[in-house]
N, C-alpha and C positions, 0 to 999 in steps of 0.2 A: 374388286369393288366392294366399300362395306356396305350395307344396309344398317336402315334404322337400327336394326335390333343388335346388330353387330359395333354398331356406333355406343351404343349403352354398355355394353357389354365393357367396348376398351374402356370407357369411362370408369365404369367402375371397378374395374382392375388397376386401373391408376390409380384412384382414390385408394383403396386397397392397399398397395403398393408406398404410398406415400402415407397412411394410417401406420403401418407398418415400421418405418422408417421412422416416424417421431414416436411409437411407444416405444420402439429397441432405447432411442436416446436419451429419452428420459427414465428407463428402466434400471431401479438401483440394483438389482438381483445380479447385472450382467458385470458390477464391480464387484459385489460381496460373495462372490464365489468362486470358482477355479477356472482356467482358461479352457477345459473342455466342456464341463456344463456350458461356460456362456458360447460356446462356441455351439454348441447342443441346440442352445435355445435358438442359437439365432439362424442357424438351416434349419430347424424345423418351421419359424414363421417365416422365411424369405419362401420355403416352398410352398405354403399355403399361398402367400399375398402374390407371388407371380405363375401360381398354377401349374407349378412343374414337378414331373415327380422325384428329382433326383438334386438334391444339392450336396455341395462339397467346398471344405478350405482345404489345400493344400498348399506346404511352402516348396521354397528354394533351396533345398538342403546344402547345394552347391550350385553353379554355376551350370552342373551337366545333369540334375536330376530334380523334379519334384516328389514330394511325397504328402500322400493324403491324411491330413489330420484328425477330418474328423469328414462321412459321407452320410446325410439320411437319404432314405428312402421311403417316402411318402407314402407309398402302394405298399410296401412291408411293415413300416413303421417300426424300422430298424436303423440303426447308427454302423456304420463299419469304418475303420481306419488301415493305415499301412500298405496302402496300393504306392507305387511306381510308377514315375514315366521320366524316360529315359530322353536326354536330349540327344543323344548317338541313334537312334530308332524314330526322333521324331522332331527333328533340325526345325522345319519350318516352321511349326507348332511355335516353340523357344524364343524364335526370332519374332515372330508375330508378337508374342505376348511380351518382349523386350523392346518392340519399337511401338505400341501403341497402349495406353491403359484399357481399352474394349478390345476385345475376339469376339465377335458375331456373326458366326458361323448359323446364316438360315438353312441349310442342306450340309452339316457336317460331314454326311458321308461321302460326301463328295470335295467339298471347299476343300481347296489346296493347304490349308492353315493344320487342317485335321484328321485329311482324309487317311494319311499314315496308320492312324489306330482304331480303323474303322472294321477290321477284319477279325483283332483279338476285345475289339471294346466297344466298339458304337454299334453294330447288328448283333450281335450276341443279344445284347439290353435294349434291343429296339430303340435308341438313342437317334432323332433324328435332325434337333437342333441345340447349339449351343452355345451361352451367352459368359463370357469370361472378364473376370474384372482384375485388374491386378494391384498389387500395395505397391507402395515402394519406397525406400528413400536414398534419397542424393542420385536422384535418375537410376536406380538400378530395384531390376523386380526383386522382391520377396516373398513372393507368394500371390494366390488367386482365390479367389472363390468364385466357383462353377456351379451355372446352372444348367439341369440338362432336362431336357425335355421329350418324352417319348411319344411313340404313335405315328407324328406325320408329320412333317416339315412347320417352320412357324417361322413366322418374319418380328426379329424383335423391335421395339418399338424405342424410339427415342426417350419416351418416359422411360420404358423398361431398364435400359439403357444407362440413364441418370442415376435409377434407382441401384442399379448394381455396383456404378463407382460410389454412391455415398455407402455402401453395406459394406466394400473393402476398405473404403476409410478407417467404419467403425471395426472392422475387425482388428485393424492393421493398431491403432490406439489400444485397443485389448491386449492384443502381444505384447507392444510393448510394456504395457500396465502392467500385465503379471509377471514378465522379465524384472521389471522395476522389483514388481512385490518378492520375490526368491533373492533379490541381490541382498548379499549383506552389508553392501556400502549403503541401499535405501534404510536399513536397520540403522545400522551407524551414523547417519547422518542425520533421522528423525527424532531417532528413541535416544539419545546421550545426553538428557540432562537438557536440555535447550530449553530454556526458560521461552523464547519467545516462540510465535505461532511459525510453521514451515509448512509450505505447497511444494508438491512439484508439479508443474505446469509441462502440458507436452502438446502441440497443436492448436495451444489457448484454451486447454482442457484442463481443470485440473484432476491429476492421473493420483494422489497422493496427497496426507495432509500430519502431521505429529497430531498428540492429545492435547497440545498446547492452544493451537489451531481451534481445533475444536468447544475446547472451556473459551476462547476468546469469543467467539462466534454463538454462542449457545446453542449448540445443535450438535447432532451425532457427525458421525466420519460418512455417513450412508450418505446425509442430504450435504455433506460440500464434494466428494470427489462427482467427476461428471459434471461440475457446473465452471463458468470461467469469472474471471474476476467480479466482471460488471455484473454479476449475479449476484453478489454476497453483495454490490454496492447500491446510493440509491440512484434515478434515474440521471440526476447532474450533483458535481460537485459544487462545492462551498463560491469557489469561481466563475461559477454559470457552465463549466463544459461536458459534454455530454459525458460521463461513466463510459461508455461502451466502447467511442470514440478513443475517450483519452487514452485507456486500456491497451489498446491495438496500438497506439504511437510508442507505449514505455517498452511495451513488450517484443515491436519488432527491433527496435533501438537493442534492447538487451540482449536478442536474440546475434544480434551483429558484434554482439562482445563490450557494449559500453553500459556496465554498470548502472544502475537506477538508483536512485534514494529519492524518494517522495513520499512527501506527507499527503494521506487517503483518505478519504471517508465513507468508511464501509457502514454496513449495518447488520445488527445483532439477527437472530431465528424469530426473538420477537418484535422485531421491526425500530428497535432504536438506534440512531446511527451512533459511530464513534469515530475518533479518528488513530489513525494509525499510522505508525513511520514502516514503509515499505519497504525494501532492497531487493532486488533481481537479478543475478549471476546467472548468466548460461553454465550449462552444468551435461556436460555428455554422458552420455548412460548408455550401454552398450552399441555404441559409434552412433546414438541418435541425438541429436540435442535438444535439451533441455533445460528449462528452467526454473532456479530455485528460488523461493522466495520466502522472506523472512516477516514476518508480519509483529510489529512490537507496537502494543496497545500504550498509546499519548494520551488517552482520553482523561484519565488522571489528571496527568499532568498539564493539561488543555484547561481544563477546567480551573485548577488553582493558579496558573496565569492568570486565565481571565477574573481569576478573583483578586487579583494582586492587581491587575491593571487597575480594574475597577477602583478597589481601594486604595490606589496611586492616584488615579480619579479623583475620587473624594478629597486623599490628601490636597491633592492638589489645589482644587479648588477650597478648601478651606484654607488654605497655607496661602492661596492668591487673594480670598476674599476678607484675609483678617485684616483687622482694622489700624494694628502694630508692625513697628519692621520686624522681618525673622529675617536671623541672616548666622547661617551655619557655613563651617571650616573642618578643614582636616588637620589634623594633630601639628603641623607644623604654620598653620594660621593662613593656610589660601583658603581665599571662601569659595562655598561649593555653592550655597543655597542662597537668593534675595529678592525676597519676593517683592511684588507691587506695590504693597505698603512701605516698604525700604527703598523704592522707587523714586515714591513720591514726596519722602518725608527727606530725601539726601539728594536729589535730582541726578543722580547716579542712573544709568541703565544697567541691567544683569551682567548684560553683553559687555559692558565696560570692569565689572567688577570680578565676577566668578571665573577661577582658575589663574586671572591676573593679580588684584591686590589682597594686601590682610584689614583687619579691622583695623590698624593705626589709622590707614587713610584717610577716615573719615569723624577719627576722635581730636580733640585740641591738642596740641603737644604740650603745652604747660602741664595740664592735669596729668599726662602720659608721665611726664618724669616727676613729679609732685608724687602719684602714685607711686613711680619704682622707688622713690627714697624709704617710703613710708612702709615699704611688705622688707625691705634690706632692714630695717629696723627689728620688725615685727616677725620676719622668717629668720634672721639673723644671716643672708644671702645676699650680697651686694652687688650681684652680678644681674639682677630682675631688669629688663629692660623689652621695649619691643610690644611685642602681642603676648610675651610670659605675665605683663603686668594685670591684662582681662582674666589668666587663667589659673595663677599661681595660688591661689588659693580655693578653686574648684576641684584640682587634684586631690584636696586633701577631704573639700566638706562636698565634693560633688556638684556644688552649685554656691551661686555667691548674687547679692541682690545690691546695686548700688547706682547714683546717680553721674552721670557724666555726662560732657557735652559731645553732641555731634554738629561735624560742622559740614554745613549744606556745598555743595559743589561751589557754588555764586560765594562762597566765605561768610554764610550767614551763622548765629550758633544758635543750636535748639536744645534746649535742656531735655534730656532720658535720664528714665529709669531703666535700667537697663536688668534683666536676670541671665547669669552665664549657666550654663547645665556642660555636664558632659555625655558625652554620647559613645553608647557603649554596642560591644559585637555580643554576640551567644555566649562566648566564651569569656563575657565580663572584660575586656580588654580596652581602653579606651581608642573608640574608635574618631574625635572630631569633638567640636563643642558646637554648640545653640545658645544664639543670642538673642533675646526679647527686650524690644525696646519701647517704650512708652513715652509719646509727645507730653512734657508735663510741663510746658510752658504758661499753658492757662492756670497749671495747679501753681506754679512760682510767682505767677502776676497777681494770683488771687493772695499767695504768702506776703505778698510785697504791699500790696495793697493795703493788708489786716495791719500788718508792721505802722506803716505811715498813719492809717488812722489813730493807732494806738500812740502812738506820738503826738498826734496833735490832741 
């Protein structure tokens, strides 16, 4: 029966307990150092926070034996390693801890689970309950970490409990971390020159990051390993959906072997986002998988799209809102460009003209061949015919200004002035011509006008 005061008590040993559990996780000490310091750190405080004097990790060396990694002892304030336990000496122990991730052994010395080593290891050490978590992966144990408690029996507690598989969690992510950290493929695959940023992600942890990573991110290696993606990102993407959410959909997906490439947006150490083209390869690491992720900063290149749109923008709407037709082609006379004022001044639509017709369409044919007689003369080429008759003399002066007619869809004719330009690449190559046309019918009625008066 608890009393009040016993009521307080569990309270705040679970708070304790759970205090406990979020400074280990966010603790960067437990990645920037060796597997048996953090392994140090982390029985020393699991034995404070659950009040017991005796903690321990031990793995599965095989299938028939554990062996102690690392043991403190709170009452000595001592660390010991390379104890034994045999599964030939202690079967049902084995079996317990292979068919359930708890052993909560309230009367060890007794409970059929334990009682086996109770005669060279639980009364010896006054040992009289026992709380055991175990790692694992792909269903099979790897190890435990045991707590043990002296004195006089103890009933563990569901919290207690929780608390012990989230501690094997993080242990069991630590092995694998520092496995990662000694392999020379994590060398080889981070440190060779990789222009772009790389993670390695293990549990939605990232375990690992190159120097790439790091200059992308502005921050040290300390503050990205230990954190998962949605942490480097802001709370919703550019789409509305949630970062933490999306995170979990790419990565169980990649997790099952299909490939990611998505465009990200992450954010910098001091708080400006960027975006970034992702990729995510499962990637096995000592029979665990994981994965890798390549992170190549777009933000750049984001940026001067959006400056290119923009000023396709502007083109645009100056190219729609001028008062003249423009009407541009590629080097063999399809037109590409015709704008609203070409629209309205030849009753043509775009959609009728561009990638279909050349500018003859819409010039008078008399002048067309009036012209080619005239550059056969004057180029000494008698072959000018066609759309060569607008351009044949732009190849040579780049550009050529002269008046011809156009003739409106309905057969009406409209007098232009028309300027041919040529249109060139980077590489000075002609790429297409531009042609500017000016309505000068009012300027011709006003010529004709002045004429006739002068006559009379």
């Amino acid at each position: 029966m608890h009393t009040p005061e016993s009521s307080e008590l569990d309270f705040l040993q679970n708070a304790k307990a759970h205090n406990t559990i979020v400074e280990l996780m966010q603790n960067r000490l437990l990645w920037n150092t060796d597997l048996e310091s953090a392994l140090k750190l982390i029985t020393m405080r699991c034995a404070i926070a659950l009040n017991v004097n005796r903690t321990s990790v031990w793995y599965m060396v095989d299938s028939q034996h554990l062996e102690c990694q690392i043991l403190y002892d709170k009452l000595q304030k001592r660390t010991y390693k390379g104890q034994h336990l045999l599964f030939q000496r202690n079967p049902a122990y084995f079996e317990a801890i292979e068919e359930n991730q708890i052993l909560d052994a309230h009367n060890a010395q007794k409970d059929p689970r334990t009682k086996a080593f109770a005669q060279e290891y639980l009364i010896p050490l006054n040992i009289h309950s026992i709380l055991d978590a175990s790692f694992r992966h792909e269903g099979h144990t790897e190890g435990v970490i045991c707590f043990e408690h002296t004195g006089s029996p103890r009933i563990w507690s569901t919290e207690e409990q929780t608390f012990a598989v989230s501690i094997s969690g993080l242990v069991s992510n630590l092995r694998i971390f520092y496995a990662l950290k000694d392999s020379e493929a994590r060398y080889r695959l981070l440190y060779d020159q990789c222009a772009d940023g790389v993670l390695i992600i293990y549990n939605n942890q990232i375990m690992d990051c190159n120097q790439t990573a790091v200059s992308i991110f502005g921050s040290s290696k300390a503050d990205i390993i230990g954190r998962t993606i949605d942490h480097l990102s802001p709370k919703f993407q550019p789409n509305g959906s949630d970062s933490s959410q999306a995170s979990k959909i790419f990565i169980k997906q990649a997790l099952q072997g299909q490939e990611q490439s998505i465009e990200w947006l992450h954010v910098r150490s001091n708080g400006v986002p960027f975006y970034a083209e992702i990729k995510l390869n499962r990637l096995e690491i000592n029979n665990h998988p994981h994965l890798i992720c390549t992170i190549h900063d777009i933000d750049a290149h984001k940026i001067a799209v959006k400056r290119i749109l923009e000023l396709n923008s502007l083109q645009k709407a100056i190219f729609d809102g001028a008062k003249y037709s423009i009407i541009s082609t590629d080097t063999q006379g399809t037109i590409q460009t015709f704008n609203k004022a070409a629209e309205e001044m030849l009753g043509y639509t775009a959609e009728e003209m561009i990638g279909i017709e050349t500018p003859t369409r819409i010039h008078k044919k008399s002048e067309v061949i009036s012209r080619s007689q005239e550059l056969a003369e004057l180029l000494g080429l008698p072959n000018i015919s066609g759309f060569e008759v607008f351009i044949a003399l732009c190849k040579e002066a780049k550009s050529e200004e002269r008046e011809w007619t156009y003739i409106h869809k309905s057969g009406r004719e409209i007098p232009v002035l028309i300027s041919v330009t040529t249109l060139h690449s980077s590489d000075d190559e002609i790429t297409g011509y531009l042609g500017i046309a000016y309505d000068i019918t009012q300027r011709k009625k006003a010529e004709k006008d002045l004429e006739n008066s002068q006559k009379n």
